[in-house]
C-alpha positions as CSV (number, residue, x, y, z in Angstrom):
1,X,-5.1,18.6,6.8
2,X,-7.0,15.3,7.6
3,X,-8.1,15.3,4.0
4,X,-4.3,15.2,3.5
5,X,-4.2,12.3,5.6
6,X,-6.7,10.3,4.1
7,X,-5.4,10.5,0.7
8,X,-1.7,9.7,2.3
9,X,-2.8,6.9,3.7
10,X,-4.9,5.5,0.8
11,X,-1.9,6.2,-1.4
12,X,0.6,4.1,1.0
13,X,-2.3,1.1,1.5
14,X,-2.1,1.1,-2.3
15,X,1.6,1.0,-2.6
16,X,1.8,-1.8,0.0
17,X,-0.9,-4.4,-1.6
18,X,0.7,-3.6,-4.6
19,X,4.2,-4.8,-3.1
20,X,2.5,-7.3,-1.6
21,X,0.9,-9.0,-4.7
22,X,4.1,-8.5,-6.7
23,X,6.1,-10.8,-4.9
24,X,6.6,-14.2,-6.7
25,X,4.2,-16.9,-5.1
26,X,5.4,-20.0,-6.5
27,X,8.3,-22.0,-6.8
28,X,8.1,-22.3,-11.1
29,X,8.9,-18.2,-10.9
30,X,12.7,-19.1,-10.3
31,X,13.1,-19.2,-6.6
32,X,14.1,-21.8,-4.2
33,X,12.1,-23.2,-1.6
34,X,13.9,-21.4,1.1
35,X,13.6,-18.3,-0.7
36,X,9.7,-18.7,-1.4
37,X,9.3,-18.8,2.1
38,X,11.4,-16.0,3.2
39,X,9.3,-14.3,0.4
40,X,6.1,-15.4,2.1
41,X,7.3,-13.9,5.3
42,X,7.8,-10.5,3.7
43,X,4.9,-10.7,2.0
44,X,2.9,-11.2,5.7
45,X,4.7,-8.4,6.8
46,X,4.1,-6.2,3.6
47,X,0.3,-6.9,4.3
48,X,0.3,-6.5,8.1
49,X,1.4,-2.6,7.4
50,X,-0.8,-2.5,4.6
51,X,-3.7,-3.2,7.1
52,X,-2.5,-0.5,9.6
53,X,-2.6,2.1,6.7
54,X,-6.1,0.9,6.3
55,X,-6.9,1.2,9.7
56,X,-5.2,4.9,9.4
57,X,-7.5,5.6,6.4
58,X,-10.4,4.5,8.2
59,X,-9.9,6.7,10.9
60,X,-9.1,9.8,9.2
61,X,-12.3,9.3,7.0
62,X,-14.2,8.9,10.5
63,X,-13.2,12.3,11.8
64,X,-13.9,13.8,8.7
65,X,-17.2,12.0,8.9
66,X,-17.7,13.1,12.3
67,X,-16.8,16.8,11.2
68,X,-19.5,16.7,8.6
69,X,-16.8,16.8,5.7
70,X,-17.0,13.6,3.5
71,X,-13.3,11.4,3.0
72,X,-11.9,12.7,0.1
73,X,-9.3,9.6,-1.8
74,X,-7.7,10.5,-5.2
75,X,-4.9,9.4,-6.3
76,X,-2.7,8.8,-9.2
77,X,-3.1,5.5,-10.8
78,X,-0.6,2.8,-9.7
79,X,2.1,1.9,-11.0
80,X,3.7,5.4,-12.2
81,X,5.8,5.0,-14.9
82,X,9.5,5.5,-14.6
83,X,10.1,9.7,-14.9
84,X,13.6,11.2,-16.9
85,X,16.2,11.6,-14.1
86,X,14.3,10.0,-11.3
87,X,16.5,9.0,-8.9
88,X,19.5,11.2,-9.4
């Protein structure tokens, strides 16, 4: 089950960064000002939970350590493309 964990939580601290980095950055990528900053306030936000789910990862990987088992992290490849009737 903690293996379970750790690969959870390495798959949601790679779906976070990923949000994170996708947002636009600059005002030439068709938002206003206003909205570039409310975008830069998600984007602190996106990163602040992407650094709990690090700090989750880290400390499942330290009880596996610490159970002599060593942290297990696959995943698929990010981003999945879009599946037939996803979503419905």
């Amino acid at each position: 089950m903690i293996c379970e964990a750790a690969e959870l939580e390495h798959g949601l601290t790679c779906e976070y960064l990923f949000a994170a980095f996708s947002l636009k950055q600059r005002a030439d990528e068709g938002v206003s000002a206003e909205q570039l900053a409310a975008v830069g306030r998600w984007r602190a936000t996106v990163l602040g939970v992407a650094a709990q789910e690090m700090l989750h990862l880290a400390l499942s990987a330290n009880t596996l350590t610490a159970l002599g088992a060593s942290p297990q992290l696959s995943r698929p490849n990010l981003p999945q493309p879009a599946r037939p009737g996803f979503g419905r």
